[in-house]
DOTI-361775 format. One line per field, with one value per residue: residue number from 1; x, y, z of N, C-alpha, C in turn. Coordinates in nm, 3 decimals. Layout:
# DOTI-361775
k: [NUM | ...] $
n.east: [X | ...] $
n.north: [Y | ...] $
n.up: [Z | ...] $
ca.east: [X | ...] $
ca.north: [Y | ...] $
ca.up: [Z | ...] $
c.east: [X | ...] $
c.north: [Y | ...] $
c.up: [Z | ...] $
//
This chain:
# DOTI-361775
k: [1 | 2 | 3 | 4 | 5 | 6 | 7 | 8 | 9 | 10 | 11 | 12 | 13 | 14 | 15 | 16 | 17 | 18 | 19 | 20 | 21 | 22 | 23 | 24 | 25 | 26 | 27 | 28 | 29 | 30 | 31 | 32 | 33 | 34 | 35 | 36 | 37 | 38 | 39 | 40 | 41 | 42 | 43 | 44 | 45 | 46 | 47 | 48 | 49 | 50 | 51 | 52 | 53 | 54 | 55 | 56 | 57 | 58 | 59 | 60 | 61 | 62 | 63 | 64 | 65 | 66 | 67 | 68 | 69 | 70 | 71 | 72 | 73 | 74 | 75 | 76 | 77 | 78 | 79 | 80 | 81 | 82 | 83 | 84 | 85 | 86 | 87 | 88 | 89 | 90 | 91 | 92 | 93 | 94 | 95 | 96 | 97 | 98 | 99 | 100 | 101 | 102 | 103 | 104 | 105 | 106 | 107 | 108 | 109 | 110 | 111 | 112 | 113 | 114 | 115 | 116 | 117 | 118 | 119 | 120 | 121 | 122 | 123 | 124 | 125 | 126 | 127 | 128 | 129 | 130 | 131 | 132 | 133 | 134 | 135 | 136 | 137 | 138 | 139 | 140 | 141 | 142 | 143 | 144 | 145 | 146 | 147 | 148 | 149 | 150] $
n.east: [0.084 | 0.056 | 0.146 | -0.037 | 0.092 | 0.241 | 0.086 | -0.071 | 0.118 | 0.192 | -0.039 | -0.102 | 0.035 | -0.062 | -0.088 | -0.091 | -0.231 | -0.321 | -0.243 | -0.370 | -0.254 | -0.416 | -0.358 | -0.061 | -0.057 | 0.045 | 0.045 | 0.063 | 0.190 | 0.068 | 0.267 | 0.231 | 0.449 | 0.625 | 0.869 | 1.177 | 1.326 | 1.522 | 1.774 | 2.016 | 1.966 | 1.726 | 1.506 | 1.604 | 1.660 | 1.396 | 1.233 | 1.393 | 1.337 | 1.042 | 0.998 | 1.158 | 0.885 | 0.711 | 0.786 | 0.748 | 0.493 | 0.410 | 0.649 | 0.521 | 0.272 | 0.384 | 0.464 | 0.222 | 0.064 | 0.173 | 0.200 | 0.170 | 0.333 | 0.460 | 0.504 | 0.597 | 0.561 | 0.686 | 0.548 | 0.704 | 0.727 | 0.862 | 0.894 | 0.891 | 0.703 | 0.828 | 0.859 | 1.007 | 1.023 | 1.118 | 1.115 | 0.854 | 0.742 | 0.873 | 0.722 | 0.485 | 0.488 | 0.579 | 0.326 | 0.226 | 0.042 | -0.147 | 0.002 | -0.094 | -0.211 | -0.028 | 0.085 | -0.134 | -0.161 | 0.039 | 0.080 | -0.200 | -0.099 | 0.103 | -0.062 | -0.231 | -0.030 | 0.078 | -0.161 | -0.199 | -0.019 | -0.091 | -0.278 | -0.165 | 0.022 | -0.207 | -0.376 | -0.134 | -0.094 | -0.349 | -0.348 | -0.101 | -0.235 | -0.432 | -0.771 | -0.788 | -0.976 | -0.965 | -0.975 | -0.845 | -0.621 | -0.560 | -0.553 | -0.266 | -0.115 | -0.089 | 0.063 | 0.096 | -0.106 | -0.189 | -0.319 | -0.146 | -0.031 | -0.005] $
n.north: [-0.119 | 0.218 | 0.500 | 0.797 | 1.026 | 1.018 | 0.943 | 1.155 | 1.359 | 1.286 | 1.287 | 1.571 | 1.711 | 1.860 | 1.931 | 2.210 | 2.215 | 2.048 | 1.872 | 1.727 | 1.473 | 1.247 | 1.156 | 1.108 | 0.962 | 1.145 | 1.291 | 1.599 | 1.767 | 2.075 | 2.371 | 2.657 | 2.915 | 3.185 | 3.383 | 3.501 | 3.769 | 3.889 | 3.767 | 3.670 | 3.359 | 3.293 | 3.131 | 2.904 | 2.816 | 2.780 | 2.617 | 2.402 | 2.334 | 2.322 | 2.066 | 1.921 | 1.932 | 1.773 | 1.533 | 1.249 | 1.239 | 1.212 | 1.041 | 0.781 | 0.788 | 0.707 | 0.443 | 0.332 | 0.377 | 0.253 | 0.299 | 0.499 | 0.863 | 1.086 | 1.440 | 1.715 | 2.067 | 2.368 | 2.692 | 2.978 | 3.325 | 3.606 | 3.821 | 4.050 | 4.093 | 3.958 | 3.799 | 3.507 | 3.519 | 3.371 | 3.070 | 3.079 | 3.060 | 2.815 | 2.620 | 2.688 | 2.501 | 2.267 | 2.188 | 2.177 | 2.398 | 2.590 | 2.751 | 3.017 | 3.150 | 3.164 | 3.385 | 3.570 | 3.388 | 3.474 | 3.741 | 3.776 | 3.633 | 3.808 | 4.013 | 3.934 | 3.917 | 4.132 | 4.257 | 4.116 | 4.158 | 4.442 | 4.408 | 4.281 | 4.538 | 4.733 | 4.597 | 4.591 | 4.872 | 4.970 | 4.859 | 4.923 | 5.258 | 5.244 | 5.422 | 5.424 | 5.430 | 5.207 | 5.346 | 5.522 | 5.456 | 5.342 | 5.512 | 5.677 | 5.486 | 5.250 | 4.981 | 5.039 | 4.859 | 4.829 | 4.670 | 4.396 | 4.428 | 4.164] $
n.up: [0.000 | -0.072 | 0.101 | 0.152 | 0.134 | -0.070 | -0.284 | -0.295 | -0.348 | -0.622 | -0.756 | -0.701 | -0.866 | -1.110 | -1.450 | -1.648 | -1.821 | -2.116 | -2.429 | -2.723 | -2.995 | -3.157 | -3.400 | -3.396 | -3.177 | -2.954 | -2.625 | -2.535 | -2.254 | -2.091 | -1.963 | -1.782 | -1.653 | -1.457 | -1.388 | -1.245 | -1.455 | -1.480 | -1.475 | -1.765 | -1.857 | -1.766 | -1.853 | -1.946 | -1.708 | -1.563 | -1.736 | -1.664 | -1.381 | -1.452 | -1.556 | -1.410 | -1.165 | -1.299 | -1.380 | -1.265 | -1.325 | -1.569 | -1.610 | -1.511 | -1.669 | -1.935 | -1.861 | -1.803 | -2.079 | -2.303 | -2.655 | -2.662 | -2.718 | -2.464 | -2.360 | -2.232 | -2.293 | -2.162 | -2.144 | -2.076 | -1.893 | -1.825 | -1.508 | -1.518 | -1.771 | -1.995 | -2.322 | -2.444 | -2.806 | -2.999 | -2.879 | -2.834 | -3.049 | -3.121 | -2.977 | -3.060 | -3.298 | -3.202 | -3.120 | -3.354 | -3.441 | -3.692 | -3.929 | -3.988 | -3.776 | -3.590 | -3.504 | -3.419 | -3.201 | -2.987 | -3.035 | -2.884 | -2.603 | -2.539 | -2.489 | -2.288 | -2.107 | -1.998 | -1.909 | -1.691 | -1.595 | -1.524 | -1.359 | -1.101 | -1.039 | -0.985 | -0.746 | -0.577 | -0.551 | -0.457 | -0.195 | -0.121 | -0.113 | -0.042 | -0.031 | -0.347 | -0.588 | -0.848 | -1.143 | -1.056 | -1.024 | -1.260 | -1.427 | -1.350 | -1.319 | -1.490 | -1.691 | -2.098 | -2.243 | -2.525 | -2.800 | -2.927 | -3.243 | -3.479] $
ca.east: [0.000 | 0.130 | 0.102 | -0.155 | 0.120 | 0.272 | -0.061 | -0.168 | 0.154 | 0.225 | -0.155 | -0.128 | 0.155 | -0.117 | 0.000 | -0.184 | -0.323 | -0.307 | -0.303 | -0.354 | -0.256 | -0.439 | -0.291 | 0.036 | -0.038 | 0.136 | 0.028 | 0.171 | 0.141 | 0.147 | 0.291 | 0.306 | 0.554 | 0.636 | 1.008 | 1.258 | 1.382 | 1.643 | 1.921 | 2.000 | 1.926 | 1.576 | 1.429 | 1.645 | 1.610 | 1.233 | 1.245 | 1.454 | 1.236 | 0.892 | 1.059 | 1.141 | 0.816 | 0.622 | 0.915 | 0.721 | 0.366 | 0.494 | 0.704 | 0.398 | 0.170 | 0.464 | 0.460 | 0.086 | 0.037 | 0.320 | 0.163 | 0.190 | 0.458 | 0.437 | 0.577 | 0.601 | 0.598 | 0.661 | 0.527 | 0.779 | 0.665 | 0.943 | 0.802 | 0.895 | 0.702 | 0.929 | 0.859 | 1.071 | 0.954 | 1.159 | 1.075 | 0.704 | 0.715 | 0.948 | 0.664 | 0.376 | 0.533 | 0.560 | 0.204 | 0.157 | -0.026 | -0.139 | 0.125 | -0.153 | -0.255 | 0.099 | 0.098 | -0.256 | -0.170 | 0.150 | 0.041 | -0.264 | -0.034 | 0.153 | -0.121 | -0.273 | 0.053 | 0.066 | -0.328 | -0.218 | 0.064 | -0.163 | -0.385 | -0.084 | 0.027 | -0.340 | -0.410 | -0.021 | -0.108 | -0.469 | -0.334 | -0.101 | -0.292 | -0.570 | -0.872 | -0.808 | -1.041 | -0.894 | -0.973 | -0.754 | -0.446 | -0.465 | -0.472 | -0.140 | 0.041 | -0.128 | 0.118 | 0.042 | -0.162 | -0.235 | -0.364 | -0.037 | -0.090 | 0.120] $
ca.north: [0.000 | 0.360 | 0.642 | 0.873 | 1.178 | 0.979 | 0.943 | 1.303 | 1.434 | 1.238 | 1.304 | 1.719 | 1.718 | 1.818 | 1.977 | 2.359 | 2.164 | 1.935 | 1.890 | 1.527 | 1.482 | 1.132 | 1.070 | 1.075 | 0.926 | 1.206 | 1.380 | 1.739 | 1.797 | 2.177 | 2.378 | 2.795 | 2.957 | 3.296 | 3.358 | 3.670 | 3.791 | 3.980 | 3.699 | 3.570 | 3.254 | 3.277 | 3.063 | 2.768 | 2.778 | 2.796 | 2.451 | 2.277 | 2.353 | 2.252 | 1.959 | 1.812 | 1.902 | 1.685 | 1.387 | 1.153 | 1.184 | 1.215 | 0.855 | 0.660 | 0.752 | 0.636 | 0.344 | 0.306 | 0.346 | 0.200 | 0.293 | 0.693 | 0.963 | 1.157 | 1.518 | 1.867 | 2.168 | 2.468 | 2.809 | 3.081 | 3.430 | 3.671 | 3.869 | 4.177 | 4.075 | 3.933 | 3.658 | 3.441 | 3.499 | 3.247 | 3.001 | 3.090 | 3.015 | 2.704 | 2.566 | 2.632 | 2.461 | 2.146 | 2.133 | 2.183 | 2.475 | 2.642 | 2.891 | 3.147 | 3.149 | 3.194 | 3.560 | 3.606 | 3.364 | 3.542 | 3.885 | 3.757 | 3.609 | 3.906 | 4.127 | 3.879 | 3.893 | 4.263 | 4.268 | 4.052 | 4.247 | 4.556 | 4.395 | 4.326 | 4.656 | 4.748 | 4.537 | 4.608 | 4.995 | 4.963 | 4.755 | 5.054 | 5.401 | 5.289 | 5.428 | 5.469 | 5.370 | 5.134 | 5.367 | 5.652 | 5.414 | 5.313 | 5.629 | 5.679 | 5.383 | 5.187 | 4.997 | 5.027 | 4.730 | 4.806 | 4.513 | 4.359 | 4.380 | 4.102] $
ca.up: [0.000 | -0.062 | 0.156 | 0.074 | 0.116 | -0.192 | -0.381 | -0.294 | -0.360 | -0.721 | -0.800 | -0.683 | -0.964 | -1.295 | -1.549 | -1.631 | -2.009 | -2.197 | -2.604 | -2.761 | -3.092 | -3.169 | -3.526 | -3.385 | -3.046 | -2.878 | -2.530 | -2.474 | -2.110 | -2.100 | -1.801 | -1.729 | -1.537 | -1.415 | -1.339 | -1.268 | -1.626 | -1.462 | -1.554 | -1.902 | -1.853 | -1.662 | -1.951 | -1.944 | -1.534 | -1.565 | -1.798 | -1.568 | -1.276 | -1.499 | -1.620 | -1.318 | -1.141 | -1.361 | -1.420 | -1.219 | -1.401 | -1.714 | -1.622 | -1.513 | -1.778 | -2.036 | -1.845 | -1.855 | -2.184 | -2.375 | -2.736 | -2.675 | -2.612 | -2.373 | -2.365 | -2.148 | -2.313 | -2.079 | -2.154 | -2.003 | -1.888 | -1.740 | -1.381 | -1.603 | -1.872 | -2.142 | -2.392 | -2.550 | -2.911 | -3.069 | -2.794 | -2.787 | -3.150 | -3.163 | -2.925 | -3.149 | -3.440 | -3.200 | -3.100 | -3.524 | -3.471 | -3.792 | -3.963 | -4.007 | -3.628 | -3.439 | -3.511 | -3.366 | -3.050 | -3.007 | -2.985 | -2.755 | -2.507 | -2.489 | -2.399 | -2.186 | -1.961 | -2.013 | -1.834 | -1.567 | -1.479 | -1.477 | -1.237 | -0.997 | -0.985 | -0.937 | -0.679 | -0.488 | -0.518 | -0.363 | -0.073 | -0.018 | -0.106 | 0.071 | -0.080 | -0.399 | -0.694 | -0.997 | -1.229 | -1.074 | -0.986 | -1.371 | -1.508 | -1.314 | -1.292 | -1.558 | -1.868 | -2.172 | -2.306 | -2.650 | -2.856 | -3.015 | -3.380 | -3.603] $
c.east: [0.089 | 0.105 | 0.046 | -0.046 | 0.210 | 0.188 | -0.090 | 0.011 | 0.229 | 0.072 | -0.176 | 0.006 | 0.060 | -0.061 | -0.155 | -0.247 | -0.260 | -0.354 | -0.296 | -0.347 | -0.304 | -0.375 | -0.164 | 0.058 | 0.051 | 0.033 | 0.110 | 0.103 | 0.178 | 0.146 | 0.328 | 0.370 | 0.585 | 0.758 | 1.078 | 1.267 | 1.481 | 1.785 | 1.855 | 1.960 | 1.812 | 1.507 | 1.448 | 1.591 | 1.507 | 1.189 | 1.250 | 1.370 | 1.108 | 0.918 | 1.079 | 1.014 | 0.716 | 0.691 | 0.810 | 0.592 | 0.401 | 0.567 | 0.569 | 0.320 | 0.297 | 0.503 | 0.317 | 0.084 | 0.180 | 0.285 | 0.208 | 0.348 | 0.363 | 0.496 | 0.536 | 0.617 | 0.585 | 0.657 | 0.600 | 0.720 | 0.776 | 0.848 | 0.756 | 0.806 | 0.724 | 0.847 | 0.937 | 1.025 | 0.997 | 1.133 | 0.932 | 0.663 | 0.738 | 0.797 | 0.513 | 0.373 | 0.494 | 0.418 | 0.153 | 0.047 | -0.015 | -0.053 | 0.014 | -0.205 | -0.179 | 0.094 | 0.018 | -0.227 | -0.053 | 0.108 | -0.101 | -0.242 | 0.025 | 0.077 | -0.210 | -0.202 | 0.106 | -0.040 | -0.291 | -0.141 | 0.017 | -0.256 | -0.323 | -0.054 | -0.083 | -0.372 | -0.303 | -0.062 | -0.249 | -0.440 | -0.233 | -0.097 | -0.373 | -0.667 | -0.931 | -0.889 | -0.913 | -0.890 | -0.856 | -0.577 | -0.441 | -0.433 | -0.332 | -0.036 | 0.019 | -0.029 | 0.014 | 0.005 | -0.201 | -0.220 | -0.225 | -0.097 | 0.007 | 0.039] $
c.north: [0.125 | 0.433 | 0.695 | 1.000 | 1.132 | 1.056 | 1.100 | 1.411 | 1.440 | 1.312 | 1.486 | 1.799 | 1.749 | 1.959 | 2.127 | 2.327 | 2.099 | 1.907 | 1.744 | 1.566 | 1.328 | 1.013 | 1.051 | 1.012 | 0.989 | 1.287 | 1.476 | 1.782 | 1.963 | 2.289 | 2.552 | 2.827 | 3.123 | 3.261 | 3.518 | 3.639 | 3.845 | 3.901 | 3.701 | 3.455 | 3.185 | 3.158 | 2.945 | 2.705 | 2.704 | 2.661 | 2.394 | 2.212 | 2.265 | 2.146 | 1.845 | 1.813 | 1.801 | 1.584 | 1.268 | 1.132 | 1.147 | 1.035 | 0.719 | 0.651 | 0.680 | 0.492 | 0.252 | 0.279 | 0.370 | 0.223 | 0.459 | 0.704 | 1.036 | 1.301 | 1.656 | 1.947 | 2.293 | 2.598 | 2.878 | 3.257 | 3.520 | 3.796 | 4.052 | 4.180 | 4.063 | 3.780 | 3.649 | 3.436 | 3.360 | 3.108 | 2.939 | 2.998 | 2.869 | 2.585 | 2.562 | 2.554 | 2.318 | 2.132 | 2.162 | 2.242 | 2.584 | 2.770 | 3.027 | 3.197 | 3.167 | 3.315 | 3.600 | 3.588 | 3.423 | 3.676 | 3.898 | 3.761 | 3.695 | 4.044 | 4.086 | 3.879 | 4.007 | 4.315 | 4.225 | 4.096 | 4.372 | 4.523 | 4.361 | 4.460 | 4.774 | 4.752 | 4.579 | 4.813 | 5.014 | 4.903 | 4.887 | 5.189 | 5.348 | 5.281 | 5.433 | 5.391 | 5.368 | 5.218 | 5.491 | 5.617 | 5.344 | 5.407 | 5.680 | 5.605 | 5.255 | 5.128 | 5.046 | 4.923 | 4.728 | 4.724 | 4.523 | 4.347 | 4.253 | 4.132] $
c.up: [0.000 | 0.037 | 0.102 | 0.081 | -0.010 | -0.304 | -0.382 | -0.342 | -0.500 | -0.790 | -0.804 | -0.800 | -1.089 | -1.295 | -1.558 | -1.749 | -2.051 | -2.325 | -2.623 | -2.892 | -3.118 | -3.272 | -3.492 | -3.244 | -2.964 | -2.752 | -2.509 | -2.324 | -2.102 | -1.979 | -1.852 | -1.651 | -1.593 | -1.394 | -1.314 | -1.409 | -1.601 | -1.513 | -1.692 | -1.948 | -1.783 | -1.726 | -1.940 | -1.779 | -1.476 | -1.603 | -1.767 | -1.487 | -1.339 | -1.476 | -1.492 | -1.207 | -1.203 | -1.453 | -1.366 | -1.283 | -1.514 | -1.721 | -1.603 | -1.622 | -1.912 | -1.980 | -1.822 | -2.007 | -2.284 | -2.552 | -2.761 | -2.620 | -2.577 | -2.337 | -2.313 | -2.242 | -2.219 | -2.168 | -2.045 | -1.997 | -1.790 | -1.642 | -1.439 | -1.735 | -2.015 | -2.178 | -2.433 | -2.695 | -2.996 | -2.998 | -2.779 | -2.950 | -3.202 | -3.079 | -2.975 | -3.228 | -3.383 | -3.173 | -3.235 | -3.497 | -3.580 | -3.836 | -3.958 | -3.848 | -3.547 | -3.434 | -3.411 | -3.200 | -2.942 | -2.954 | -2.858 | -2.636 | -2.424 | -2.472 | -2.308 | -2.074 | -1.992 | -1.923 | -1.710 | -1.480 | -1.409 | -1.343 | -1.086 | -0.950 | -0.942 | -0.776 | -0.583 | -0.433 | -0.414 | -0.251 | -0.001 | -0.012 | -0.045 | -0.033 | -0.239 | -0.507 | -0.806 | -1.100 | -1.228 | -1.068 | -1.190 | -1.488 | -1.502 | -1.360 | -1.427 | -1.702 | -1.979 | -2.294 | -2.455 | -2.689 | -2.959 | -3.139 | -3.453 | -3.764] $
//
């Protein structure tokens, strides 16, 4: 019998999505992450880290089902908000997402984690001005989110 802080702590290991490609019997297990950006090498770091949080699911199900691969792709997001473009891209290609559609998901991404940073520094400024209404801390302090065009 296992321990349940095994079970609960192999089982509290999922992945943030998951793509299936059926014709090629492939699972992409796929994982976000936040990181500093302040080094050069935040990206690779970030990988490592995914990579070995989700080593052990990733091994059972390839030992479950012996017919599939099985494979991580991590999405990287620097705290500063940086993308990897060449990265972001090299990782659409493997989940063979359409050439006319990386542009689109691409410039999404990056004003989706453009929004989210706004709503930190939102949320950090209201905690300490006090009273102030959202609309006056983003006239201030607010990036600027304009919709990425490609």
């Amino acid at each position: 019998m296992i321990p349940s802080f095994f079970l609960n702590r192999f089982w509290g290991r999922r992945q943030d999505g998951v793509a299936i490609n059926e014709a090629l019997q492939i699972v992409y297990m796929l994982e976000f992450k936040r990181s500093t950006d302040r080094d050069e090498g935040f990206l690779e770091v970030k990988e490592a880290e995914a990579n070995e949080q989700h080593k052990s699911i990733i091994g059972a199900l390839k030992a479950a089902a012996l017919k599939w691969e099985f494979e991580q792709i991590n999405f990287v997001v620097g705290n500063r908000g940086s993308v990897v473009e060449s990265d972001f891209y090299t990782k659409l290609k493997k989940l063979d997402v359409q050439e006319g559609k990386k542009d689109k998901l691409f410039a999404d991404h990056v004003t989706q984690v453009c929004e989210a940073h706004n709503r930190v520094i939102v949320s950090f400024l209201q905690q300490v001005q006090g009273d102030m209404r959202p609309t006056q801390i983003e006239r201030e302090h607010w990036a600027q989110c304009a919709r990425v065009r490609r």
